[in-house]
C-alpha positions as CSV (number, residue, x, y, z in Angstrom):
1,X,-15.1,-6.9,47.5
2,X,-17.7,-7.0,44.3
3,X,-15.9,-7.2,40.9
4,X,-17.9,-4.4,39.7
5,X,-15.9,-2.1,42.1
6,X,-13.8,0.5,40.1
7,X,-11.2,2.9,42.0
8,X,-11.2,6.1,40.7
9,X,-8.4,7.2,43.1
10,X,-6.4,5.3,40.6
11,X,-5.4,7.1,37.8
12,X,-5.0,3.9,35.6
13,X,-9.0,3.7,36.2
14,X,-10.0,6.9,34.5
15,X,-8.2,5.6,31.3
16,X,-10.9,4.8,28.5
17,X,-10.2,1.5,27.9
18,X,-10.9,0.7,32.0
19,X,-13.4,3.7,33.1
20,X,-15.6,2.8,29.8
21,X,-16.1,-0.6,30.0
22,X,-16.0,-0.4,34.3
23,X,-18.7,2.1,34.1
24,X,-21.0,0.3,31.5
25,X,-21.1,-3.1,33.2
26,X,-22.0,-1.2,36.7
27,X,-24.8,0.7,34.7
28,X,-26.1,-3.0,33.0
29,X,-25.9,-5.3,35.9
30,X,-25.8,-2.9,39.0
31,X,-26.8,0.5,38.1
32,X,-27.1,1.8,41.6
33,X,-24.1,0.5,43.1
34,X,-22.2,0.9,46.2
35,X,-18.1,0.7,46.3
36,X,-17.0,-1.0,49.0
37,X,-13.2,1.0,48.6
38,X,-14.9,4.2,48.1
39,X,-18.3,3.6,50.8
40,X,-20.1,5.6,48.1
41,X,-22.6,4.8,45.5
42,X,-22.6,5.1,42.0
43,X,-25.8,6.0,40.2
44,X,-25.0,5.4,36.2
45,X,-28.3,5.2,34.1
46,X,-28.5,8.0,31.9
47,X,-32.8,8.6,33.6
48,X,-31.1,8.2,37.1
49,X,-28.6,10.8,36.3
50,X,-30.8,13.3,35.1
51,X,-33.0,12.7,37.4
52,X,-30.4,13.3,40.3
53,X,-28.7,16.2,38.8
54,X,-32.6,18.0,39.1
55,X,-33.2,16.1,42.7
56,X,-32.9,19.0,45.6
57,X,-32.5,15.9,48.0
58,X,-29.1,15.7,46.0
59,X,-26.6,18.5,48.0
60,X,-24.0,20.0,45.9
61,X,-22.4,20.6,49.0
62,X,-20.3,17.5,49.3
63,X,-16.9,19.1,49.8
64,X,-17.3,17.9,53.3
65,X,-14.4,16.6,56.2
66,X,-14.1,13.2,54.2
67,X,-12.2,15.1,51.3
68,X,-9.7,16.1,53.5
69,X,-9.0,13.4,56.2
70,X,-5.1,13.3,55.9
71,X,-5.0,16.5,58.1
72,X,-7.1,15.9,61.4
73,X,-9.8,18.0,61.5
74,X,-8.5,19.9,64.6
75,X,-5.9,21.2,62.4
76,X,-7.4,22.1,59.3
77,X,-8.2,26.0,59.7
78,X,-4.9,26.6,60.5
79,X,-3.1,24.5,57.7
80,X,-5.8,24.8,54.9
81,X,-7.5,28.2,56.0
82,X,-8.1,29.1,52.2
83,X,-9.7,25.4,51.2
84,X,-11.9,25.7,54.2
85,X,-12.8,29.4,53.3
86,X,-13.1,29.3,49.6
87,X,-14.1,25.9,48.4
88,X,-17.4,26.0,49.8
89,X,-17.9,29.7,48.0
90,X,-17.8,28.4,45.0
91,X,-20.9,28.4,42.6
92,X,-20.8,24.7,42.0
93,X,-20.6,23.7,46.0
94,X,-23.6,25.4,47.0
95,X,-27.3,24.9,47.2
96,X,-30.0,27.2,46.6
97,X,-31.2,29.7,47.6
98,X,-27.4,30.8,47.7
99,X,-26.9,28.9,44.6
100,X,-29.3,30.7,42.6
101,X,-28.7,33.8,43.3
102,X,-24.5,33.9,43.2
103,X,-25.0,32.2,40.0
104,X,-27.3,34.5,38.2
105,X,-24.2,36.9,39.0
106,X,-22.3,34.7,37.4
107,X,-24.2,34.3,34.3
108,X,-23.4,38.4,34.0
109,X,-20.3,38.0,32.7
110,X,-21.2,34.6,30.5
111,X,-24.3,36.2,28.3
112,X,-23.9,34.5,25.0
113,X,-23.5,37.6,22.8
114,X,-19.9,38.2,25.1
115,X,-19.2,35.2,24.4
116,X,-19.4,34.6,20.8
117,X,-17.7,38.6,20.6
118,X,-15.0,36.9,21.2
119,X,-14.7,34.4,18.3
120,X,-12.0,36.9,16.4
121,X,-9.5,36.7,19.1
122,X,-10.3,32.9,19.9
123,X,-9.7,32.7,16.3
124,X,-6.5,34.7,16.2
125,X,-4.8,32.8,19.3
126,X,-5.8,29.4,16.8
127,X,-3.6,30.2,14.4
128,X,-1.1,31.7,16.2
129,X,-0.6,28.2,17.7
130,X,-1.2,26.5,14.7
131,X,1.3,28.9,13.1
132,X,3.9,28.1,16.2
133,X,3.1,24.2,15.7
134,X,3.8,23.4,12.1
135,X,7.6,25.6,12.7
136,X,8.1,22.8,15.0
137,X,6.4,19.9,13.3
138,X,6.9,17.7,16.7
139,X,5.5,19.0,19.9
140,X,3.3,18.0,23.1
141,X,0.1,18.9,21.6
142,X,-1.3,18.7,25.6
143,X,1.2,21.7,26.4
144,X,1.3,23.7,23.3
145,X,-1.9,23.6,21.9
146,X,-4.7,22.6,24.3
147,X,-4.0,24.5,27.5
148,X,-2.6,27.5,25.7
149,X,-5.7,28.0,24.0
150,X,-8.7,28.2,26.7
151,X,-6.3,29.7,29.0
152,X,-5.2,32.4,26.9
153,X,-9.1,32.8,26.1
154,X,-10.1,32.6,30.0
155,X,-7.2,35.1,30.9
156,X,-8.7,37.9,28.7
157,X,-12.3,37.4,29.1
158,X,-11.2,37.7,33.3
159,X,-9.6,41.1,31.9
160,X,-5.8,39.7,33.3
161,X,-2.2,39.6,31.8
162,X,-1.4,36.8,30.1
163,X,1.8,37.0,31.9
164,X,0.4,34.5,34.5
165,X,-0.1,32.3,31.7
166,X,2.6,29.5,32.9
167,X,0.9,29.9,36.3
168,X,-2.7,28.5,35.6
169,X,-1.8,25.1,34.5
170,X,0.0,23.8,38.0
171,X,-3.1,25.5,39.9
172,X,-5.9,24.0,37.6
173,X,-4.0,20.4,37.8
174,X,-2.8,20.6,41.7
175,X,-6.6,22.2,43.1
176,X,-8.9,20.1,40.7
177,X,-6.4,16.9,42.4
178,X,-7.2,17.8,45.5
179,X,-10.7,18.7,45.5
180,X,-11.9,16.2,43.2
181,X,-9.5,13.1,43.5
182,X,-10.2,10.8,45.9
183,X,-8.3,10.8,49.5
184,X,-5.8,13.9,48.2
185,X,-2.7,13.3,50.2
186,X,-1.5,15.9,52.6
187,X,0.8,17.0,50.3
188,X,-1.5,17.6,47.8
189,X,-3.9,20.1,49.6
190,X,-0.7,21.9,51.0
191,X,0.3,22.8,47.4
192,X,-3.8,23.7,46.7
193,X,-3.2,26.0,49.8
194,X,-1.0,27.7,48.1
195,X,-2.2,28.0,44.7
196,X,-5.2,29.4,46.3
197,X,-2.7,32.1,47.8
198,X,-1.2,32.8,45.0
199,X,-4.4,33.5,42.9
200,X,-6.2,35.2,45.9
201,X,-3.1,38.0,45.6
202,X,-3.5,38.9,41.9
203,X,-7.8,38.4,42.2
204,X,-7.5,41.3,45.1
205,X,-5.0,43.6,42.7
206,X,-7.5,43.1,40.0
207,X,-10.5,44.0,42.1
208,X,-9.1,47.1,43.1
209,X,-8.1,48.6,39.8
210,X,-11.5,48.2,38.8
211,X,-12.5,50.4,41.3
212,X,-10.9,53.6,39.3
213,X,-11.1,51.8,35.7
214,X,-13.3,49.6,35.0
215,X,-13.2,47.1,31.8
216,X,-15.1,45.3,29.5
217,X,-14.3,42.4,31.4
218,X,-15.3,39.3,33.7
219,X,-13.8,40.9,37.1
220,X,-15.2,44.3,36.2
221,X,-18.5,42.8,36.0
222,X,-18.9,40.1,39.4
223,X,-16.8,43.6,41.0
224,X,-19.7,45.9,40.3
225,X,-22.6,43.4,41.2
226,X,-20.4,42.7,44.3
227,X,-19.8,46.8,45.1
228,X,-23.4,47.0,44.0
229,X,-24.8,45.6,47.1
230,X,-26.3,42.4,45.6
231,X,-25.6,40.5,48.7
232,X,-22.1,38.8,46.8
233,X,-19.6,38.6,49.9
234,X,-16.3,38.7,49.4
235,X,-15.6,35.1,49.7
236,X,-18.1,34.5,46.9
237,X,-16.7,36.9,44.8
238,X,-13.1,35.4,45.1
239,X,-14.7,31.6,44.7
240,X,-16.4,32.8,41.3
241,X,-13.0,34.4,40.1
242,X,-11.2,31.1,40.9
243,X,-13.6,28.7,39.8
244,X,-14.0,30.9,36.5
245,X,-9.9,30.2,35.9
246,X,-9.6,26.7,37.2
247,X,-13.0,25.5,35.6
248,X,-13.0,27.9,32.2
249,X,-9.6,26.5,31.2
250,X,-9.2,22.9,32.4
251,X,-11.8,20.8,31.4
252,X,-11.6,22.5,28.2
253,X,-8.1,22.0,27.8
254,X,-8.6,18.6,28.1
255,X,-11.2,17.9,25.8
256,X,-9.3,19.7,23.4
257,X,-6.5,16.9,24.1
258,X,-8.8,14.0,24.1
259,X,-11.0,15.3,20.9
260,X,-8.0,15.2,18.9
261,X,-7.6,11.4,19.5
262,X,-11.1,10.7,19.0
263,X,-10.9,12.4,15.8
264,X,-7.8,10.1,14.5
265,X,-9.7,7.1,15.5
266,X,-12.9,8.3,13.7
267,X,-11.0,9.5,10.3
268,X,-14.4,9.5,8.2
269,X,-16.5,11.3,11.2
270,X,-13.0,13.9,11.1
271,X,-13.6,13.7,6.9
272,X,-17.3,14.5,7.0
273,X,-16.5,17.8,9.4
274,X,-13.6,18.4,7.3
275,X,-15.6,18.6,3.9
276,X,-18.9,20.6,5.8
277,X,-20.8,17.7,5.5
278,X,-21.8,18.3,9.4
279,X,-22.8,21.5,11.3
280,X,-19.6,22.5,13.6
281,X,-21.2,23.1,16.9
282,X,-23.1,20.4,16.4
283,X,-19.9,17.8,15.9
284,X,-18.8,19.3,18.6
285,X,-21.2,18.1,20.6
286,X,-21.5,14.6,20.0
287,X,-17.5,14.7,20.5
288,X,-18.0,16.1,24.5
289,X,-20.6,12.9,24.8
290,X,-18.2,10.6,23.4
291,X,-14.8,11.4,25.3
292,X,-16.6,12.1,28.4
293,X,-14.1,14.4,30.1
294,X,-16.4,15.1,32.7
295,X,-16.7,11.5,33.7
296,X,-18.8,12.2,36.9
297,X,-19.7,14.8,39.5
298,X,-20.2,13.9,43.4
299,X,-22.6,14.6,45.4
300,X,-24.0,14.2,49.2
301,X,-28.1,12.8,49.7
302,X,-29.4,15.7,51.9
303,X,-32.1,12.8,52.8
304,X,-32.4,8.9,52.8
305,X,-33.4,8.1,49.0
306,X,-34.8,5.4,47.5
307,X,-34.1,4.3,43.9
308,X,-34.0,1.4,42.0
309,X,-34.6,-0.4,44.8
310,X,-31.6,0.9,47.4
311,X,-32.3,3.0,50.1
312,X,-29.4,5.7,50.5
313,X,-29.4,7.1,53.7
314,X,-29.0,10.7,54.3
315,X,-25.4,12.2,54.4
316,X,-24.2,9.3,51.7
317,X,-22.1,10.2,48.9
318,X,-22.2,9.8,45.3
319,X,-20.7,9.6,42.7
320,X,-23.1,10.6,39.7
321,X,-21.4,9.4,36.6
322,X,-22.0,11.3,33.6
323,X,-19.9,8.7,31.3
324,X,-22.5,6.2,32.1
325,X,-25.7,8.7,30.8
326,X,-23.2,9.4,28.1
327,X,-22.8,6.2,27.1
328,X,-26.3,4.4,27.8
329,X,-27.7,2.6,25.1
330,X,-31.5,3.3,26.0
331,X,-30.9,6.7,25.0
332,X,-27.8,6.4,22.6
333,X,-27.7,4.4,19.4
334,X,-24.7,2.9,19.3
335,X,-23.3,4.9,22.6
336,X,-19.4,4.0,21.6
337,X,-19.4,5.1,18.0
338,X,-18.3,8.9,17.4
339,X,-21.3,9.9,15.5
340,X,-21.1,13.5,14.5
341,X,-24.8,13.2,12.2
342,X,-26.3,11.5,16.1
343,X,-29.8,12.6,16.5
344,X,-30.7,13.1,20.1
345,X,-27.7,15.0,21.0
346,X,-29.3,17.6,23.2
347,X,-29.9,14.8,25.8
348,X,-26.0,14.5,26.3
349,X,-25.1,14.9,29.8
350,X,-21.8,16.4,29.2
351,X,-22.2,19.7,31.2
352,X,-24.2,18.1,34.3
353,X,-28.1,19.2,33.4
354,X,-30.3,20.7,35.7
355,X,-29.7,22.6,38.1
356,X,-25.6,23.2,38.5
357,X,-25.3,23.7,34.3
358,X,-22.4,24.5,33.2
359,X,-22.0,28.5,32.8
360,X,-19.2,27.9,30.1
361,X,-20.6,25.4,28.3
362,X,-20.9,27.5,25.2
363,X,-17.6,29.2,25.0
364,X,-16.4,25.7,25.3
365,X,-17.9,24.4,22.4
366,X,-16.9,27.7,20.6
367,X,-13.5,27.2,21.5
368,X,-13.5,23.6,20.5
369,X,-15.3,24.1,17.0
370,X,-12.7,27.3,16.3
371,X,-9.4,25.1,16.9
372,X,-10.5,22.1,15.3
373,X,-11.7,23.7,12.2
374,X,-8.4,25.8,12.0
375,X,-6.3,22.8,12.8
376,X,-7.8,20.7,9.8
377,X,-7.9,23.4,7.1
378,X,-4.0,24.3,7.8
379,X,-2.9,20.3,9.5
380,X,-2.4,17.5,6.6
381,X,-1.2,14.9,8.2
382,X,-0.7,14.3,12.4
383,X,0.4,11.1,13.9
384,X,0.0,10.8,17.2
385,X,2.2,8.8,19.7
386,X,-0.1,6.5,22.3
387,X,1.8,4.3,23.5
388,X,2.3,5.4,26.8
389,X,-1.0,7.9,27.2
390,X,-1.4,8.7,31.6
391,X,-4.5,9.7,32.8
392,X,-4.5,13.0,35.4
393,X,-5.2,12.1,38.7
394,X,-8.6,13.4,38.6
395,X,-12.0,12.2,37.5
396,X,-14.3,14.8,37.3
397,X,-12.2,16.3,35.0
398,X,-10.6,13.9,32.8
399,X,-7.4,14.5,30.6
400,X,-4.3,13.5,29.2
401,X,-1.1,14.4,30.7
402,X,0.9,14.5,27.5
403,X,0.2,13.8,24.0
404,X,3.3,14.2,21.5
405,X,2.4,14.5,18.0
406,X,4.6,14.9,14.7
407,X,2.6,16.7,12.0
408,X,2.8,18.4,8.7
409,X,0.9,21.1,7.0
């Protein structure tokens, strides 16, 4: 087996200090590389990624059998009727022509002036946890800051109670296992099944009260393009709604956990936002590139490819890896530096360009750039306790399962 290979079924291999370094040496010596544990490639050069993210030849649709080999296929509609149903409905998963137009009903309930209406109440739930967090001086800041937030947030842009608030976490860590870790144990996409139940229930409840009283809301909206005959079936309907949760909270959630590290290890960079010396959307940026929570996103060659010199046959996977575009020093001055005055920014690949952007990526940053300017206004001093820092099981959404912090105002 190559020494280049790196595991990502292993959660001790999406840590920084192993994923970083793994990921640059493939990109430097190897940077379209094949895993002989995973039989997939890598492709890792920030031009190849970019490049692949735009490629049509690449399919989105790589949520194939392979991803769910520990039930035999025989078996699978009966035991996982609601993976097999729903996963390929969502927005992410498809290929056009379905992808472009389910996602331009998607973008409906994204446009950027709903999004930035709601800086007052993304503000509000800020200091409310803020508020919460200095009472108790020691705390998970994983638990009690950085999934509260985006999920509150998520919860009422969808237009739902925020009473199934405790809920989202298990089904955003449990679904986002088994669909994007590698070889999900049986027991994992048995407790996906159900999460997928269990949202499916309160999605349908939701859909039909917006039948007699519509909102100003997320569900209102993909309801009424659905009712309004734009071809959305019900399936896609559903995946958009679940996807919306699982995807609007998580990966936020845990850049808001990782960002806080970054910024303790980068005091003057945290000094310089601090004082206004930087423009806040703009740090928040260059913090996205540098933790790389979204260290990669699969996909499946609708063709046999050539690059660099490797011919991919059609049907391969991959596994294209945003952390090494993020972190490739033909495009990036000093890619492992934190630099919040960075020039090039917009060529980050932190939201997967082309053609599968990111929807939220700007509510994201908002939420980011809101907590973070909150936290050090009202936060003096936080020390952070890393000694024993685990990875979630999951690379294409990187975070933190726990980060206990002691901190004074």
């Amino acid at each position: 087996m190559s020494d280049l290979d790196l595991f990502l079924g292993d959660p001790r291999n999406i840590a920084d200090a192993v994923l970083f370094p793994g990921v640059d040496r493939i990109r430097e010596e190897d940077p379209v590389f094949f895993s002989p544990s995973q039989h997939l490639w890598f492709i890792t050069r920030h031009e190849d990624v970019v490049n692949t993210f735009n490629d049509r030849r690449w399919s989105a649709k790589r949520l194939h059998g392979s991803q769910f080999t520990t039930i035999p296929e025989a078996d699978r509609e009966r035991e996982i009727p609601n993976l097999m149903r729903f996963i390929p409905a969502w927005v992410n998963n498809m290929d056009s022509p379905q992808h472009d137009r389910v996602r331009r009903v998607l973008l409906k309930g994204f446009t950027r002036k709903s999004i930035e209406q709601l800086r007052p109440a993304i503000e509000k739930t800020c200091d409310e946890l803020i508020d919460r967090a200095l009472e108790k001086r020691e705390l998970d800041f994983v638990d009690e800051i950085a999934f509260p937030l985006p999920a509150t947030v998520i919860l009422q842009l969808l237009g739902v109670s925020l009473e199934h608030l405790p809920k989202m976490r298990g089904w955003a860590n449990i679904i986002t296992a088994a669909i994007a870790g590698v070889q999900p144990s049986r027991e994992l996409l048995y407790g996906a099944e159900q999460a997928f139940v269990e949202m499916n229930d309160i999605f349908m409840v939701e859909i039909e009260k917006r039948k007699s009283h519509p909102g100003n809301d997320v569900i209102t909206a993909l309801s009424q393009a659905y009712e309004g005959g734009e071809a959305l079936s019900i399936e896609e309907l559903l995946g958009l709604l679940q996807l919306v949760i699982i995807a609007g909270h998580d990966s936020t959630a845990n850049s808001i956990g990782l960002g806080l590290l970054a910024l303790l290890q980068h005091p003057e960079q945290m000094a310089d936002y601090k004082e206004g010396r930087v423009e806040g959307m703009t740090a928040m940026t260059e913090l996205l590139r540098h933790v790389n929570v979204s260290a990669m996103q699969p996909r499946v060659a609708a063709e046999r490819i050539e690059l660099r010199g490797k011919t991919i046959e059609a049907g391969s996977y991959a596994f294209v890896m945003i952390v090494g575009a993020n972190r490739d020093p033909r495009v990036f001055e000093n890619p492992t530096l934190m630099n919040f005055s960075r020039p090039n920014l917009y060529r980050f690949a932190v939201f997967g360009p082309g053609l599968h952007h990111c929807v939220g990526h700007h509510l994201a940053r908002i939420e980011l750039e809101c907590l973070y300017r909150r936290w050090v206004e009202r936060v003096g001093k936080v020390e952070a306790d890393t000694r024993n820092l685990q990875f979630q099981r999951n690379p294409v959404f990187r975070g933190l399962e726990s980060l206990p912090v002691r901190i004074s105002a």
